[in-house]
N, C-alpha and C positions, 0 to 999 in steps of 0.2 A: 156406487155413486160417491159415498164418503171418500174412497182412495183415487175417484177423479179430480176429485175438491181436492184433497191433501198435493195428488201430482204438480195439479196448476199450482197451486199456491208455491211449493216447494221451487218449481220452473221460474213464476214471479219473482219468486227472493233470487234467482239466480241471474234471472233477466236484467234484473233492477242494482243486481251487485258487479255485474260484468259493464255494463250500461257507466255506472259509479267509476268504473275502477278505470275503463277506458275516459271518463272522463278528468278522471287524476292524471292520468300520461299523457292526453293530448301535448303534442307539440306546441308552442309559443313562439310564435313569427314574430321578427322585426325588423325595422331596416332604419338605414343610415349615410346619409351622402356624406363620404369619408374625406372629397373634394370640397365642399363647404365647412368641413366641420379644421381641416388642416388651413384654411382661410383664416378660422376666424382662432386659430391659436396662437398665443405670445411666442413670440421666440422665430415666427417664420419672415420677418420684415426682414426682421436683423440676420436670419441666414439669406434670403435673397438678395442683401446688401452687399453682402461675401462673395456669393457667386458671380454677381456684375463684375465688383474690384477684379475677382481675379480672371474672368472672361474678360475686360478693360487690358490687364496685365498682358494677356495672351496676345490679345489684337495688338498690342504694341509692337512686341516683340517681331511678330510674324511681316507688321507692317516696317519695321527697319529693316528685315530682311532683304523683303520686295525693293524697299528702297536703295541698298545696296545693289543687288542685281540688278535693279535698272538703271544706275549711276556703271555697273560696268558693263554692260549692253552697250549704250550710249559711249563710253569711253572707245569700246572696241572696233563699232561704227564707226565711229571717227578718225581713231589713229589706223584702222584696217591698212589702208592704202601704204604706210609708211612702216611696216611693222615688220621685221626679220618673218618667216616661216615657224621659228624655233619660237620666238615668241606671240606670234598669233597663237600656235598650237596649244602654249600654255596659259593665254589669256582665255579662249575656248573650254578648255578641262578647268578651268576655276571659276567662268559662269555656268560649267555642268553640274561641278560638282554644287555650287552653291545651289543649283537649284533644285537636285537631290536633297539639298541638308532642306531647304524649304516646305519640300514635300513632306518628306519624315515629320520635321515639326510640327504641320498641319493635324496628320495623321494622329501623332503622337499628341496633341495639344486638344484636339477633340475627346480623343480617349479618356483624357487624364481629366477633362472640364465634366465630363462624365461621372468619370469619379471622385473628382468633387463635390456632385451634387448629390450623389448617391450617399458621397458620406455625410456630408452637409444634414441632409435632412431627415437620416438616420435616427438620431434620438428622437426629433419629433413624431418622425412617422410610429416608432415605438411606445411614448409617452400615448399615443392617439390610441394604437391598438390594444394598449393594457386598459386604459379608461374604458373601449369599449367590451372589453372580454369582463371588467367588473361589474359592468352595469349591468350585462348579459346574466352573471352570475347569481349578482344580488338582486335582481327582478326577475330570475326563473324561466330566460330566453333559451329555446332549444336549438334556436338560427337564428343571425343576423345578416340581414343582406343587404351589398354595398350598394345601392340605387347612384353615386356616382362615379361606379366603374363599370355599369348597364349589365351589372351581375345580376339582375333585379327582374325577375319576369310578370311578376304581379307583387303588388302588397297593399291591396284595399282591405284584407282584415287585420296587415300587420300593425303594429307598432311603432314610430317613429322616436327611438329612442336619442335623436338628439339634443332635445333640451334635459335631459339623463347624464348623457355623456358630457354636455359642458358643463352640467353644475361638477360633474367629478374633477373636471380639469381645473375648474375656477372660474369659467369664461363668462 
């Protein structure tokens, strides 16, 4: 009977220290809308001020084109009836070719307004994700999930470390 009592008791302390110990590791959820939190940080007006100008820039550009080619459309309509062959033919290959170079442009002007933006918003997006891997750090988060990239499948026990994350940033 005495080495029944000693068994439990000895199981108890083992019970109560595994019980412990799993409750030291538990995991620490939290979450974060990364979309409101790059809303509400300095520095994103004044890059979306940039990307307008220079999407503003593009659209000029692309719109004097069109303009040209439709000042030599129109030209070619016109003078067609009175125009050698040799030089229709050449009038023809220089509204093609323009409207190759236009194409390209487009292509190439999307691309490039892409990466623009890509680079544009680079630093912020990084300032955003080191603020939140510290905050993760120094409050002992084992996961943080983005609820405004709908990475997010539940977090009614997590954490909402965003007023965390803005005092780190300043906001």
């Amino acid at each position: 009977m005495k080495n029944l009592v000693k068994v439990l008791f000895v199981l108890a302390i083992i019970i109560g220290s595994t019980n412990l110990l799993i409750a030291q590791t538990a995991p620490k959820f939290g979450y974060i809308d990364s979309n409101k939190l790059i809303e509400n940080m300095p520095g994103r007006d004044t890059i979306e001020a940039k990307i307008i100008n220079y999407r503003t820039t593009l659209q000029t550009t692309i719109q004097a084109m069109i303009s040209e080619y439709q000042t030599k459309i129109q030209d070619y309509q016109n003078n067609a009836a009175t125009m050698s062959a040799i030089i229709k033919q050449t009038k023809e290959k220089e509204i093609q070719d323009l409207e190759g170079r236009i194409q390209q442009f487009q292509q190439t002007a999307d691309q490039d307004l892409q990466n623009f933006q890509s680079e544009s918003f680079t630093p912020l997006l990084n300032r955003a994700k080191k603020a939140i891997e510290d905050v993760a750090n120094e409050n002992g988060y084992t996961y943080i999930f983005d609820a405004g990239t709908g990475a997010l499948l539940f977090y009614e026990k997590g954490d909402n470390i965003m007023p965390l994350v803005k005092k780190k940033l300043g906001i």
